[in-house]
PyMOL CGO cylinders between C-alpha atoms (Angstrom):
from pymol import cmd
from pymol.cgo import CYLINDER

trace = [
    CYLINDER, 4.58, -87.70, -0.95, 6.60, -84.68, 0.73, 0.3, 1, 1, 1, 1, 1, 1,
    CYLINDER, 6.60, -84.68, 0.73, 3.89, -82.49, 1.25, 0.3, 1, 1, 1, 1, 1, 1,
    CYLINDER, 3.89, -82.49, 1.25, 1.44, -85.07, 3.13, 0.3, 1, 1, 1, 1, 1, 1,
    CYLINDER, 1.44, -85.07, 3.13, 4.77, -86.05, 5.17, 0.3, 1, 1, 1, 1, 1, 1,
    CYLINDER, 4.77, -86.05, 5.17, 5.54, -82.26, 6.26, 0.3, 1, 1, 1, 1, 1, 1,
    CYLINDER, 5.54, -82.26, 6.26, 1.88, -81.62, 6.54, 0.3, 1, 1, 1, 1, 1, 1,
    CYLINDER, 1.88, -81.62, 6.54, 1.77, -84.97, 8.61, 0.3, 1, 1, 1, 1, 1, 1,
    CYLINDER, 1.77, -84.97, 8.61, 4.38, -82.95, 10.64, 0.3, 1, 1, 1, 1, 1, 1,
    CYLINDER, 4.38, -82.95, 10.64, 3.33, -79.41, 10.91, 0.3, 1, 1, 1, 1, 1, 1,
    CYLINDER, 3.33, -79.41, 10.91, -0.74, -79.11, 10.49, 0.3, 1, 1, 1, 1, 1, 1,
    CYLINDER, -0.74, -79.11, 10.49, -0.74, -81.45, 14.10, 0.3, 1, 1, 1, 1, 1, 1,
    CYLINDER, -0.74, -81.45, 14.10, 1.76, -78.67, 15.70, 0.3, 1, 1, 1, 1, 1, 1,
    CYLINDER, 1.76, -78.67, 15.70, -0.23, -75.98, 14.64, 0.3, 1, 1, 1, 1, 1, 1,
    CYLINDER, -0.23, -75.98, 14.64, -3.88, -77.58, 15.34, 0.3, 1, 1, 1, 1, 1, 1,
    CYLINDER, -3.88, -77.58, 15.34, -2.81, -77.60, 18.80, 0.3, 1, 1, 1, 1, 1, 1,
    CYLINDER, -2.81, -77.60, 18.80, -1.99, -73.55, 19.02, 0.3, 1, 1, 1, 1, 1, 1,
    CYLINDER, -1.99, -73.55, 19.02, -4.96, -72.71, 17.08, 0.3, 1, 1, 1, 1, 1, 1,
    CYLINDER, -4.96, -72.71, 17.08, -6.97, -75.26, 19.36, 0.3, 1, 1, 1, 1, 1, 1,
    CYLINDER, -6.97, -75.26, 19.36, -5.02, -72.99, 22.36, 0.3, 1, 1, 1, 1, 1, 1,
    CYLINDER, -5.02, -72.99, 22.36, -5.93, -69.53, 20.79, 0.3, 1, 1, 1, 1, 1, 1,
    CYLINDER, -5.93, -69.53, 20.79, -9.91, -70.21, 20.68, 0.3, 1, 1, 1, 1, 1, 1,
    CYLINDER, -9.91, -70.21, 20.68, -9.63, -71.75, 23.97, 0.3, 1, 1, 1, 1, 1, 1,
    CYLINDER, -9.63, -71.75, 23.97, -7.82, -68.64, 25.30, 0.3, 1, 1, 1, 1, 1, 1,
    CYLINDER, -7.82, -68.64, 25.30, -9.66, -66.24, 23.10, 0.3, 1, 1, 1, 1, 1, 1,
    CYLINDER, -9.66, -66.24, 23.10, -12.41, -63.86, 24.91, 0.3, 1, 1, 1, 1, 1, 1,
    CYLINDER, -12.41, -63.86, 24.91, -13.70, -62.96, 21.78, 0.3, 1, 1, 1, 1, 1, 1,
    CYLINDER, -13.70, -62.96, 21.78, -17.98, -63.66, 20.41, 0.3, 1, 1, 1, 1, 1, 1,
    CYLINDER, -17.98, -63.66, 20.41, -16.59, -64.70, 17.28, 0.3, 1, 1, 1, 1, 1, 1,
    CYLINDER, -16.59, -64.70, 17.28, -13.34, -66.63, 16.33, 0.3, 1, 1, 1, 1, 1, 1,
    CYLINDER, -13.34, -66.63, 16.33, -12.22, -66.55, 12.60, 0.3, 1, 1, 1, 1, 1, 1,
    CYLINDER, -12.22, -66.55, 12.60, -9.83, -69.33, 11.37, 0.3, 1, 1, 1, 1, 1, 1,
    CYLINDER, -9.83, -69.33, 11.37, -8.48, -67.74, 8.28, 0.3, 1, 1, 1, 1, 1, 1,
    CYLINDER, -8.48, -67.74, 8.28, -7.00, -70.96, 7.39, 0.3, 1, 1, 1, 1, 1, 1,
    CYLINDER, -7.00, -70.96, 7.39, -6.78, -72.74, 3.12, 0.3, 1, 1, 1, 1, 1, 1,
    CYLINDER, -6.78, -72.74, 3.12, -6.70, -75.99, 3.95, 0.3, 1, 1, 1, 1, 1, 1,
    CYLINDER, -6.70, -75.99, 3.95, -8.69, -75.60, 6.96, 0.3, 1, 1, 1, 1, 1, 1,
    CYLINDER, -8.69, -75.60, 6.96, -10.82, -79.12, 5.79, 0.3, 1, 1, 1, 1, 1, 1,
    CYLINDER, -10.82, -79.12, 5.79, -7.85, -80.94, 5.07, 0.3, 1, 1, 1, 1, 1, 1,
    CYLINDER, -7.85, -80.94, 5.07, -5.77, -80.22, 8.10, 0.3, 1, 1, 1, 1, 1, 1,
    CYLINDER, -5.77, -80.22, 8.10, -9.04, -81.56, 10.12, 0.3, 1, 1, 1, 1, 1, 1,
    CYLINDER, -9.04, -81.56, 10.12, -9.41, -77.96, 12.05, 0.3, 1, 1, 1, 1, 1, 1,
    CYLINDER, -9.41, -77.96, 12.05, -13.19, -77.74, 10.78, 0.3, 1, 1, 1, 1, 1, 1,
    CYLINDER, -13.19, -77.74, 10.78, -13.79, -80.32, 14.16, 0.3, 1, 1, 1, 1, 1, 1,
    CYLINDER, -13.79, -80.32, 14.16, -13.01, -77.13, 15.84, 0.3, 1, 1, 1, 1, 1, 1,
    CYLINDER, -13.01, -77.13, 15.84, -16.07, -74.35, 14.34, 0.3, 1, 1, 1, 1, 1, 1,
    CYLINDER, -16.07, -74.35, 14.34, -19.39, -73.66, 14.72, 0.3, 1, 1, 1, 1, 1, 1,
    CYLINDER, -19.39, -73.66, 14.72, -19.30, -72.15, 11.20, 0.3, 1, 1, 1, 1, 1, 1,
    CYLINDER, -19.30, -72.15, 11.20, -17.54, -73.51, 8.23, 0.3, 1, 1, 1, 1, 1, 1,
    CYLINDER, -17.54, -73.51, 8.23, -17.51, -70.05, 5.50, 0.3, 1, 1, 1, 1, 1, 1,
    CYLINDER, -17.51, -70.05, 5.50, -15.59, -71.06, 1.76, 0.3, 1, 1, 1, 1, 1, 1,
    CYLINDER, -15.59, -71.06, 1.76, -14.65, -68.56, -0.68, 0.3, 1, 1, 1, 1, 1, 1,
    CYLINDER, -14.65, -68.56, -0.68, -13.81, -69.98, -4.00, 0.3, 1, 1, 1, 1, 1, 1,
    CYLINDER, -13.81, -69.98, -4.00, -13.24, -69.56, -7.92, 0.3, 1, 1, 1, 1, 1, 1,
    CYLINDER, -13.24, -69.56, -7.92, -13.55, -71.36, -10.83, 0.3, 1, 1, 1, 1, 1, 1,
    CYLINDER, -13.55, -71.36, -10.83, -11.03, -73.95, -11.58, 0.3, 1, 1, 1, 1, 1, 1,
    CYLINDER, -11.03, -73.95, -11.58, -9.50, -72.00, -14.36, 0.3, 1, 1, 1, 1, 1, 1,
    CYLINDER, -9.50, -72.00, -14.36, -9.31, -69.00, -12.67, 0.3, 1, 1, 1, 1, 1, 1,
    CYLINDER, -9.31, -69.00, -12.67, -7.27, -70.89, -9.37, 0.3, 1, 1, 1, 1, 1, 1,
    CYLINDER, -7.27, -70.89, -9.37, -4.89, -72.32, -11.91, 0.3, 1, 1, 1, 1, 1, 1,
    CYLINDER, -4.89, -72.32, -11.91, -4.61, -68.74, -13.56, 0.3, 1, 1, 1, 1, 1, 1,
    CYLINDER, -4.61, -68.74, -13.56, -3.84, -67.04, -10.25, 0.3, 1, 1, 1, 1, 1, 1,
    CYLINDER, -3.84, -67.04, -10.25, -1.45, -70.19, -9.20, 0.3, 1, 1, 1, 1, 1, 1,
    CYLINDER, -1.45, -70.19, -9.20, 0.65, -69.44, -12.41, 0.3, 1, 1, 1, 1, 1, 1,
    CYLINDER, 0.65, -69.44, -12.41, 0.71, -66.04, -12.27, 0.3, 1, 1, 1, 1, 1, 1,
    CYLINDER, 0.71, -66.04, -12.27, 1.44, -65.90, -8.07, 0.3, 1, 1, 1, 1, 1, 1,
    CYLINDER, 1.44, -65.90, -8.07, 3.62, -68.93, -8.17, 0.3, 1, 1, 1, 1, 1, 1,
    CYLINDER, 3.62, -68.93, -8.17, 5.26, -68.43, -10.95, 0.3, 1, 1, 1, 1, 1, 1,
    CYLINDER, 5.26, -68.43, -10.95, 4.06, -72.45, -11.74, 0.3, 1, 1, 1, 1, 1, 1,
    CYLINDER, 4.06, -72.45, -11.74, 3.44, -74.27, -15.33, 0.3, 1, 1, 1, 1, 1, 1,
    CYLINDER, 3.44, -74.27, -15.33, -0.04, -74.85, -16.05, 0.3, 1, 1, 1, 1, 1, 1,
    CYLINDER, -0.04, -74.85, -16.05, 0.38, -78.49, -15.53, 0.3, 1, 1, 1, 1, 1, 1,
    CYLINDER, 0.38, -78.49, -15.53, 1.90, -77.76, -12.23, 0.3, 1, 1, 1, 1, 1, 1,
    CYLINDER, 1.90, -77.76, -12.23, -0.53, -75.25, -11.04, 0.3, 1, 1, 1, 1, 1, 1,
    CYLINDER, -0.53, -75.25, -11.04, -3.25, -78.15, -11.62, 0.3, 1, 1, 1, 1, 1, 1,
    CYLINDER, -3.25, -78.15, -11.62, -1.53, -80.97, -9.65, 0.3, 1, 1, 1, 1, 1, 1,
    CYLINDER, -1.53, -80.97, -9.65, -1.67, -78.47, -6.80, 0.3, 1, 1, 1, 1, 1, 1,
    CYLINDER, -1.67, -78.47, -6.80, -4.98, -78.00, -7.17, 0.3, 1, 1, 1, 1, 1, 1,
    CYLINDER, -4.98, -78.00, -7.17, -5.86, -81.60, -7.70, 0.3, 1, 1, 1, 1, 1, 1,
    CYLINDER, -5.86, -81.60, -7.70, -4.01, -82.58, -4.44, 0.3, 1, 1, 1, 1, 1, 1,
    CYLINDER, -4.01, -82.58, -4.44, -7.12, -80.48, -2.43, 0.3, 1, 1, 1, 1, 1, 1,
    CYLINDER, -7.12, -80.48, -2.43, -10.29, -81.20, -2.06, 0.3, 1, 1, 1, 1, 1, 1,
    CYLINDER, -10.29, -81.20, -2.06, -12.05, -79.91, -5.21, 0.3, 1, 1, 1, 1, 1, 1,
    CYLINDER, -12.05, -79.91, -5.21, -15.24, -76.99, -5.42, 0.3, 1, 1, 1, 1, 1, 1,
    CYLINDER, -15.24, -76.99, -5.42, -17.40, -79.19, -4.76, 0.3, 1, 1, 1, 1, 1, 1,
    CYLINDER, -17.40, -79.19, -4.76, -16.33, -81.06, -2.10, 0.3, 1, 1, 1, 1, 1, 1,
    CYLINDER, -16.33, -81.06, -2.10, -15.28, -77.80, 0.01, 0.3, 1, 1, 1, 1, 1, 1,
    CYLINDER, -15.28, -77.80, 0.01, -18.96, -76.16, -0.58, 0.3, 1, 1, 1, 1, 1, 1,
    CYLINDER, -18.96, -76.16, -0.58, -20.70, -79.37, 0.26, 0.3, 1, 1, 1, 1, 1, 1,
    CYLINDER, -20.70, -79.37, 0.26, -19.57, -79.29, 3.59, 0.3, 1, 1, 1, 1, 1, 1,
    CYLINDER, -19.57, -79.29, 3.59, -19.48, -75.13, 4.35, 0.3, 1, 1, 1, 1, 1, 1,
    CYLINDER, -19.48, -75.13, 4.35, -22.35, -73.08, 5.96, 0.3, 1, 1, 1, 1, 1, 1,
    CYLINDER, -22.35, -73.08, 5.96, -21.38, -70.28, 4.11, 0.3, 1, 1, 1, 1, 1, 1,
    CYLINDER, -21.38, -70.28, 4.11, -19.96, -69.69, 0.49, 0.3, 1, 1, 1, 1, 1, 1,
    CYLINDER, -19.96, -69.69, 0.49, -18.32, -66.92, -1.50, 0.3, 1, 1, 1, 1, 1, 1,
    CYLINDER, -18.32, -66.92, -1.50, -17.33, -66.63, -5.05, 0.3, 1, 1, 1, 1, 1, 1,
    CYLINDER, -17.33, -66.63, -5.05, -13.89, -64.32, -4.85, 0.3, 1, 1, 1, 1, 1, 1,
    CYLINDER, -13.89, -64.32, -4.85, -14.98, -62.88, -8.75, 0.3, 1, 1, 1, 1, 1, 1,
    CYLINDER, -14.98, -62.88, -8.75, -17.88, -61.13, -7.42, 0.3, 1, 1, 1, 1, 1, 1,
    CYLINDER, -17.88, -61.13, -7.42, -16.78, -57.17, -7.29, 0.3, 1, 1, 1, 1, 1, 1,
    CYLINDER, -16.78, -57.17, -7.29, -15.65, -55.88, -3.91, 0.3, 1, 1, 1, 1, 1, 1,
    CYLINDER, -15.65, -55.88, -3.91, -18.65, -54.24, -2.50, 0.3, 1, 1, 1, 1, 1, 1,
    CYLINDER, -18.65, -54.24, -2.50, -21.00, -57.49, -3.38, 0.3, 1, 1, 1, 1, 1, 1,
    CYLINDER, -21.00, -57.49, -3.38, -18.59, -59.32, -0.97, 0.3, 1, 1, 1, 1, 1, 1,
    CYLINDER, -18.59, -59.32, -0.97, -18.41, -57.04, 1.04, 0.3, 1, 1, 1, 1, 1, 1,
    CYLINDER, -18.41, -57.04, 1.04, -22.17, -57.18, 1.47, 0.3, 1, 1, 1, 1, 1, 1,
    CYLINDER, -22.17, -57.18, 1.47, -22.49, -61.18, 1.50, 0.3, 1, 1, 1, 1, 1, 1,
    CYLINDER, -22.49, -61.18, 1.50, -20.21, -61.35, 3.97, 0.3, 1, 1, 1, 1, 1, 1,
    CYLINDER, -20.21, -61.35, 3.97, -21.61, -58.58, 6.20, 0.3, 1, 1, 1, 1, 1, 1,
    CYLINDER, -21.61, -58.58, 6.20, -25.02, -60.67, 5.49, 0.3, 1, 1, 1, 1, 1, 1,
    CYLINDER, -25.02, -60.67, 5.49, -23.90, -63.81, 6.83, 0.3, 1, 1, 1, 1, 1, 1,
    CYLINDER, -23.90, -63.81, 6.83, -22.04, -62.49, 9.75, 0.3, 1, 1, 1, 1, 1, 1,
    CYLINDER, -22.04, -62.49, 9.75, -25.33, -60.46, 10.76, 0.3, 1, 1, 1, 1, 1, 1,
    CYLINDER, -25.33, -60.46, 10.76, -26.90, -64.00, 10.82, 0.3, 1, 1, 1, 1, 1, 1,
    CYLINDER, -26.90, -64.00, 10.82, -23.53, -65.74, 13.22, 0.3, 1, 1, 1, 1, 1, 1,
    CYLINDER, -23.53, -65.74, 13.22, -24.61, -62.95, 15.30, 0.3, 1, 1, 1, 1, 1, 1,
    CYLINDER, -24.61, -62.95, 15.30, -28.32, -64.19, 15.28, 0.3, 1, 1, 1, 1, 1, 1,
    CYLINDER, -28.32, -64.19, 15.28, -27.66, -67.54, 15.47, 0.3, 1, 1, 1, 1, 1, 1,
    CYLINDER, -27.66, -67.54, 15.47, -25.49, -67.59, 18.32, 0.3, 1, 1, 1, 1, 1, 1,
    CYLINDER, -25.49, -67.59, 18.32, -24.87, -64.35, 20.02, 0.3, 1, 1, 1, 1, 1, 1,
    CYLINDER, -24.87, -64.35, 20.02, -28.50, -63.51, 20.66, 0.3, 1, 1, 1, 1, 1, 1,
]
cmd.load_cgo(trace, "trace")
């Protein structure tokens, strides 16, 4: 379809400047803040694979009410990416994005603490 064409198009392009950026980067730690990060193949390219996700109802809710989509729109979207599942079986690190703030807030603080344990000490 059109999006695997432009995707075909773009995602290589941008691999390459993101591949650039961690080369160049002088930084411990490197975050990819990237949705598709699986699909567009840049996973080859962490140490660390972190997913934050929701519910399936909830992603359609929020794709609707952002996107202004149908319901039956806002699920093909979601049904052309790699589902819950297959995005958790393959990350380090997961997040649910209906905990409250501050119980983020703390996961993720958690897990960094243990990046930094794992490969800056």
């Amino acid at each position: 379809d059109k999006r695997q064409q432009l995707n075909g198009i773009v995602w290589p392009a941008l691999s390459k400047i993101v591949h650039q950026q961690i080369e160049a980067s002088t930084a411990d730690i490197v975050v990819i803040d990237a949705a598709l990060i699986i699909e567009a193949g840049w996973d080859k390219f962490v140490d660390q694979l972190w997913t934050t996700f929701v519910p399936k109802e909830e992603a359609i809710r929020r794709v609707v009410e952002r996107d202004r989509f149908s319901v039956e729109e806002a699920e093909a979207r979601l049904n052309s990416q790699l589902s819950n599942s297959e995005r958790i079986a393959k990350s380090h690190v997961v997040f649910c994005s209906l905990w409250a703030y501050e119980e983020t807030e703390s996961q993720v603080l958690k897990a960094l603490n243990m990046v930094r344990e794992k490969f800056l000490e």
